[in-house]
C-alpha positions as a printed Julia matrix, in Angstrom:
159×3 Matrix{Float64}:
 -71.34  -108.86  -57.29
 -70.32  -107.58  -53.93
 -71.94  -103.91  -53.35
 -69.67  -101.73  -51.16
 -71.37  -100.05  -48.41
 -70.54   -96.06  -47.98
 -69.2    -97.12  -44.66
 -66.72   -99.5   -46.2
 -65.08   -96.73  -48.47
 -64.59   -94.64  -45.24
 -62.27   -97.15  -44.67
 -60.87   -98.46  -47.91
 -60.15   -95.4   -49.59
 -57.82   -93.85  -47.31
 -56.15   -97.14  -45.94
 -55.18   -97.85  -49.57
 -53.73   -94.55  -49.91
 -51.86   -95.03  -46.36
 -50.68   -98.36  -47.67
 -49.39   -96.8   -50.91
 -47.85   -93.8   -49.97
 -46.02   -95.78  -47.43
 -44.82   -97.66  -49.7
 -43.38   -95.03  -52.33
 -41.98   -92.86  -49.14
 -40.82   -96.14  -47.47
 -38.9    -97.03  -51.4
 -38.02   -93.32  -51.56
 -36.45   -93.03  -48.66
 -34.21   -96.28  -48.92
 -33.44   -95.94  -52.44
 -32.6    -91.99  -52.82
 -31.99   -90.31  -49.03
 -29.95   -94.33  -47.81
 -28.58   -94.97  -51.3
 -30.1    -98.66  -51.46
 -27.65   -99.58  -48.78
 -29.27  -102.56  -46.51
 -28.41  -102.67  -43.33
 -29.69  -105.82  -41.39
 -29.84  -104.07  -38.0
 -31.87  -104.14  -34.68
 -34.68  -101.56  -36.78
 -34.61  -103.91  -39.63
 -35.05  -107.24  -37.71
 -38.17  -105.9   -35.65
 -39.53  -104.95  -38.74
 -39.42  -108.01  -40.31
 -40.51  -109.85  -36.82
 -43.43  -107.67  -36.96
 -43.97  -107.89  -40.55
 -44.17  -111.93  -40.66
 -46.04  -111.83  -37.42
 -48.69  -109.82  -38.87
 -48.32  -112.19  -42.08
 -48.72  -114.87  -39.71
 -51.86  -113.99  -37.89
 -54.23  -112.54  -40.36
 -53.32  -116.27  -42.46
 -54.65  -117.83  -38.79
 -57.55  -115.25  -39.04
 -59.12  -116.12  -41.69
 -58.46  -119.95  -41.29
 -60.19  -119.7   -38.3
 -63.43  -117.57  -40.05
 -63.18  -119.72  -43.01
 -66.85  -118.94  -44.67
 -67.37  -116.11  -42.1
 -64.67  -114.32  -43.75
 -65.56  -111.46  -46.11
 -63.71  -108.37  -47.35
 -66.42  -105.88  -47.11
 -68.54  -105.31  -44.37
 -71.72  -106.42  -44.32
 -74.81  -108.2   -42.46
 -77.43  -110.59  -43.92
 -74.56  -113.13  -44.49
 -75.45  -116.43  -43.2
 -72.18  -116.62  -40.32
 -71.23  -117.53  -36.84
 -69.73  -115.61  -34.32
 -66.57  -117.01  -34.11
 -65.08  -116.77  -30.41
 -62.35  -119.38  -30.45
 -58.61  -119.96  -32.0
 -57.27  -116.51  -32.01
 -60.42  -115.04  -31.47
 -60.8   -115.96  -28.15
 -57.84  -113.77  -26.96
 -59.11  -110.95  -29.28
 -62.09  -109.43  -31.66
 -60.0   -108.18  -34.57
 -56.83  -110.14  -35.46
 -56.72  -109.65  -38.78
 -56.84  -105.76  -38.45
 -54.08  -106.27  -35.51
 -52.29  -108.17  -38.21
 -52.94  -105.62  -40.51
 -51.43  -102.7   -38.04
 -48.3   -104.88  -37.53
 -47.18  -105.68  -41.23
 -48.38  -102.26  -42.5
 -45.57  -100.32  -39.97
 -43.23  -103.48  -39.95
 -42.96  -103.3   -43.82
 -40.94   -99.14  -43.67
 -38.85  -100.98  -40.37
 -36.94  -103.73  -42.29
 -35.71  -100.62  -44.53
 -34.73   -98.72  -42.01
 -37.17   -95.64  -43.45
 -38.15   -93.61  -40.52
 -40.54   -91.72  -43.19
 -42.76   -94.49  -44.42
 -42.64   -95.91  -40.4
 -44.56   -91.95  -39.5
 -46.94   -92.47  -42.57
 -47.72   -96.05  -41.98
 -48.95   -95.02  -38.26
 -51.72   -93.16  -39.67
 -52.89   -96.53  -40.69
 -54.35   -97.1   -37.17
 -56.69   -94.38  -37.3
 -58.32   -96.38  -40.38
 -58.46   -99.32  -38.45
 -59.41   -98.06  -35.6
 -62.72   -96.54  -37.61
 -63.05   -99.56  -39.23
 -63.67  -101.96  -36.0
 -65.89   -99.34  -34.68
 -68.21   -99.7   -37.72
 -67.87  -103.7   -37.8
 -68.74  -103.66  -34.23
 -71.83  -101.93  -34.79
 -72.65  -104.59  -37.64
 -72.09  -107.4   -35.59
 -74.08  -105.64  -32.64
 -77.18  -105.61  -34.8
 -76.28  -109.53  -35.94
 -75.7   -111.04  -32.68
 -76.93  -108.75  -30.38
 -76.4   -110.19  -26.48
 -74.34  -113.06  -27.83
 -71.63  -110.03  -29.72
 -72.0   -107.43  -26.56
 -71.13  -110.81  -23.99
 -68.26  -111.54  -26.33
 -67.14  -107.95  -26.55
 -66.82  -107.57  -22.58
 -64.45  -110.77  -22.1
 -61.96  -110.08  -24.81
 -59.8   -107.63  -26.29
 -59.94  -105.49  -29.26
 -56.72  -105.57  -30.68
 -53.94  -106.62  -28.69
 -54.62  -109.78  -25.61
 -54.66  -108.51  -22.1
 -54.36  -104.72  -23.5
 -56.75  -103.37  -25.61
């Protein structure tokens, strides 16, 4: 059984709740305030761009970490820094991925509601990286802190 570090739920209780109430505000919004009328705009097709992009790159994430990969956080896993595929243009792809289908999901409906409440998303993430890279400090040490000074944390040539 996978234990759940106090840490973790820092992260995974109120991302879940982000997630789901932009969801129901993102539905509310298009079904009662738009009156479940789709309009396949310029809004909607970013959205879906940055919905299957996000899709798209936390699929290559994990193929890339393969046995690496977990859903919790947590040391004393045998693993291997992984620093190539996507990861050698940045540290956290799957939480970028994450970012981008979590406020591209409100944008193909147009909802301007669930797009505000699905920002607040990136303040879980961004808490979330900062406790992984503190885990991965104490795993690789040197190896994770030389890594960490020649790429990104999120977005390629950014941050």
């Amino acid at each position: 059984m996978i234990r759940i570090e106090k840490a973790d739920w820092y992260f995974i209780f109120p991302a879940t709740i982000v997630w789901i109430l932009s969801l129901v505000i993102t539905a509310w919004d298009f079904i009662l305030l738009q009156g479940k009328i789709f309009n396949f705009d310029v809004v909607s097709i970013l959205g879906l761009t940055l919905f299957l992009a996000g899709v798209s790159l936390r699929v290559l994430g994990r193929m890339t970490l393969k046995k690496s990969y977990s859903y919790v956080l947590e040391s004393s896993r045998e693993k291997e820094l992984v620093t190539y595929g996507v990861y050698r243009l940045i540290r956290h792809p799957i939480y970028f991925a994450g970012i981008l289908y979590v406020i591209g999901l409100p944008l193909i409906f147009s909802s301007i509601y669930g797009f505000f409440v699905s920002l607040s998303f990136i303040p879980c993430i961004l808490y979330r990286i900062r406790v992984e890279d503190k885990i991965l400090i104490q795993e690789f040490g040197e190896e994770y802190l030389k890594y960490k000074k020649h790429t990104k944390k999120l977005i390629p040539y950014i941050c």
